[in-house]
C-alpha positions in Angstrom: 104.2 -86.8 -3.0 105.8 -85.5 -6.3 103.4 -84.4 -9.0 104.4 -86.3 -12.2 105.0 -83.9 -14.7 102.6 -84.0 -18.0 104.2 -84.9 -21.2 104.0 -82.0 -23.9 102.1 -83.1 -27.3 105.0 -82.3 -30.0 103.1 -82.7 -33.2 106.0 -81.4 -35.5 110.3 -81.9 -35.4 112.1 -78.9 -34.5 115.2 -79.6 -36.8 114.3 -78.3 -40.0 115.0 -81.8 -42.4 112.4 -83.7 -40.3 109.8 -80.9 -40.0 109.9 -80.9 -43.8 109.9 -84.9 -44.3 107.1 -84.6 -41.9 105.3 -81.7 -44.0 105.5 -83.7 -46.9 104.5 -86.8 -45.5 101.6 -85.0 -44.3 100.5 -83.5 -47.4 101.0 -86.7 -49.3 98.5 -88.7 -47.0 96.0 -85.5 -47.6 96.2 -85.4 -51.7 95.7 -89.7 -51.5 92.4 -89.7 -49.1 91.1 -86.4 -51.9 92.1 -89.0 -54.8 90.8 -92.0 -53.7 87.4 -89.6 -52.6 87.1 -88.7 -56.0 87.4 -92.4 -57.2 84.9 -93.2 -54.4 82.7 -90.7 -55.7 82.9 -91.3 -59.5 81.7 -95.4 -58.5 78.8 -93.3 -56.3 77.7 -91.4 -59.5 78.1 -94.4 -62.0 75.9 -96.8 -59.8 73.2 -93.8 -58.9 72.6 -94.0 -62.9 71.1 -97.0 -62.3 69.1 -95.7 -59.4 68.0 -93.2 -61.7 66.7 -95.2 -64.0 64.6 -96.8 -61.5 63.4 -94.4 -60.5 62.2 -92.9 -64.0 60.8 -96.5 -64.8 58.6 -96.2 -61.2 57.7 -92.6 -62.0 56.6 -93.4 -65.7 54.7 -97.1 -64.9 52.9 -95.3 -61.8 51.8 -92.7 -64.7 50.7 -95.1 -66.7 48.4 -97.5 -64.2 46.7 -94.8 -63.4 46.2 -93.8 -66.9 44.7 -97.5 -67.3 42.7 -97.1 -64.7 41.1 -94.1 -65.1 40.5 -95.3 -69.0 38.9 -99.0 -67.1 36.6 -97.4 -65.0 35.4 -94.7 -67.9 34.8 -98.3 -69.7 33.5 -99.8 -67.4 30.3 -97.3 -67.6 29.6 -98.0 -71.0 26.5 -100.0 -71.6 26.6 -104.0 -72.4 30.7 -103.5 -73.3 31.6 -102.1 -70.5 32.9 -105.0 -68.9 34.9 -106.9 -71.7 36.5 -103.5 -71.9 37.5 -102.4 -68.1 38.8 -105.9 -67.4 41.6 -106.1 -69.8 42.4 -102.4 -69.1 42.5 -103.1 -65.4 44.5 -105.5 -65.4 47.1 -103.5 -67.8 47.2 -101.2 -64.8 48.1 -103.7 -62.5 50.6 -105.0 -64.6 52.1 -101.6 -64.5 52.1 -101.2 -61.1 54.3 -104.3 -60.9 56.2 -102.3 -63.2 56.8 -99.6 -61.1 57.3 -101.8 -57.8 60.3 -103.3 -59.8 61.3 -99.7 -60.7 61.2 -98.9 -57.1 63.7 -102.3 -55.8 65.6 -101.1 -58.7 66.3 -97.8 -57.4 66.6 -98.9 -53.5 69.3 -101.7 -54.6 70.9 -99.1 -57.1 71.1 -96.7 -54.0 72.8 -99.1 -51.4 75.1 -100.7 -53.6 76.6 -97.2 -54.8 77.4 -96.8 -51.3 78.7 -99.8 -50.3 80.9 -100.3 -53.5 81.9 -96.3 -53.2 83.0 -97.0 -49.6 84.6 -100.6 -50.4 86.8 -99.0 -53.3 88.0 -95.9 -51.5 88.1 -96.7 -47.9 90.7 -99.8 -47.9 93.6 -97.9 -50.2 92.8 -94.8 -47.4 93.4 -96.4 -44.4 96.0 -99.0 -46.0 98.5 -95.4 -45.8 96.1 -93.5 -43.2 96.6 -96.2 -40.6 100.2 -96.6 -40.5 101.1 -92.8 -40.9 98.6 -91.7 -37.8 100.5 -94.7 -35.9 104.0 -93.5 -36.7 103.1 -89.6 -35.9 101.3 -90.6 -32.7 104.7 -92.4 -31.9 107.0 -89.5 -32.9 104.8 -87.0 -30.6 104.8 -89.4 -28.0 108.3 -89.5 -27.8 109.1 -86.2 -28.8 106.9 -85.4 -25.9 108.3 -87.2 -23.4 112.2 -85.9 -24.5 111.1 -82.4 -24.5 109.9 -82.8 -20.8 112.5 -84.7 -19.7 114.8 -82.2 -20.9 113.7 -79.4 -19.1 114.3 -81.2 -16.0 118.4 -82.2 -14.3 117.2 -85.8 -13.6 115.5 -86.0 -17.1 119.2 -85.0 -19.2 121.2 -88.0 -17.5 117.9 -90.7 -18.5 118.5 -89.2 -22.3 122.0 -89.6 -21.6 121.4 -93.3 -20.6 119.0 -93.7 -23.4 121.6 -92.4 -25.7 124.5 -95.2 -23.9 121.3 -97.8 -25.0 120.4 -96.6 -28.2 122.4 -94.4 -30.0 125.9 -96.2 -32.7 129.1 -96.6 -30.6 131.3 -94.5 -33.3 128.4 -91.3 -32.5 129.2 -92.4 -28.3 133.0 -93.0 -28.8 133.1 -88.9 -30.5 131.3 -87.5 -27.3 133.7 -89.5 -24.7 136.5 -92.5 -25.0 134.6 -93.9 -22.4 131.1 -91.8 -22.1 129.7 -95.0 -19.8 132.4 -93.9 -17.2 131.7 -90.4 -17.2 128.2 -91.1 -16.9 128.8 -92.4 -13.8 130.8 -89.9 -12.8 128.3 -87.0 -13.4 130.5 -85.2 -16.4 127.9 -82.6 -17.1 129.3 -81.4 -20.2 129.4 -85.1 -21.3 125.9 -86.2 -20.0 124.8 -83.3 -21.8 126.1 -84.0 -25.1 124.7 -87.8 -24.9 121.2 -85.9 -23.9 121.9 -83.9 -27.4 122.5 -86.6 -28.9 118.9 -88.2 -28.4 117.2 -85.2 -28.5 118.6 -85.0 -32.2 117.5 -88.4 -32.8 114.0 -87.4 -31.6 114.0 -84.6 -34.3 114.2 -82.1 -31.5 117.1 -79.0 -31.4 119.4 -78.9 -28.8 117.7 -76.7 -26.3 120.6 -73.1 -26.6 121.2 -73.7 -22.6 123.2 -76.4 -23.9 125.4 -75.6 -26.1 128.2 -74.4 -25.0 128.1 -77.4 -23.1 127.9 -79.5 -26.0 130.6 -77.5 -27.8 133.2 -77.9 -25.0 133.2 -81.8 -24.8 133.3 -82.4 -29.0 
């Protein structure tokens, strides 16, 4: 039993206006996922303000309940007004430590929702153009691959040929052959060839050199 050949990956084009489309297509994706980063990041920082605040008003009403509380029991030790005194300033401390509890929710809200709202701003416009370019360069390697193996094989040039009889305009068939179906079917090498050349092109692959002269002889 034949081994099945394995399909090269063929990130990139080989015919220079492609490769460059690609290029650029590639560098475009790169500089929007860094903008829409940034904007990401700028909603991170202008939500954490409020995070920080929280946690300045937990840090600062922590300070102060114990301040209170110190100052209730140092009250509380003076004779016959101790009492009246402490009370009041105990529960001032308490008071403040419901303070600082709200500071704290504060900065735990603040926190999660500069994620989530980072993440919900940036993340859809990435993968809106992230998503579809991934899918279309998967699908050019893919194919590219599978041409580039097929090529180097006999059997491989007359499927591009047919693919090229499937796929390819009929003015672009009619240059290579009046009748290129025929000569298919006959085995014309030189004109099997040039239909294999022809795809291969369409693939954003170069004709392999092998070829040409080939290709040259049936134009």
């Amino acid at each position: 039993m034949a081994t099945p050949a394995r399909t090269r990956f063929v990130p990139y084009a080989s015919t220079p206006g492609r490769a460059l489309g690609q290029a650029v297509a590639d560098i475009t994706v790169v500089l929007w996922c860094v903008l829409w980063y940034w904007v990401g990041k700028l909603v991170h920082t202008a939500i954490s303000a409020f995070a920080t605040v929280g946690q300045k008003v937990e840090s600062g009403a922590n300070g102060i309940a114990g301040n209170l509380d110190s100052a209730g029991q140092g009250a509380g030790k003076v004779p016959l007004v101790g009492d009246p005194v402490s009370k009041p300033l105990q529960a001032a401390g308490n008071a403040a430590r419901s303070i600082a509890e709200a500071g704290h929710g504060l900065y735990d809200k603040a926190t999660w929702l500069a994620i989530v709202l980072a993440l919900a701003v940036a993340v859809p416009p990435a993968l809106a153009v992230v998503v579809p370019w991934l899918w279309a360069r998967l699908r050019f390697a893919r194919r590219a691959g599978a041409a580039v193996t097929l090529a180097s094989t006999e059997a491989g040039e007359e499927l591009l040929a047919l693919r090229a009889l499937a796929n390819r305009p009929l003015p672009k068939l009619v240059k290579v052959s009046h009748d290129p179906v025929q000569a298919w079917r006959e085995g014309d090498e030189a004109v099997i060839r040039a239909l294999a050349s022809m795809e291969l092109r369409s693939a954003g692959l170069a004709v392999p050199r092998s070829w040409k002269k080939a290709v040259s002889s049936s134009s």
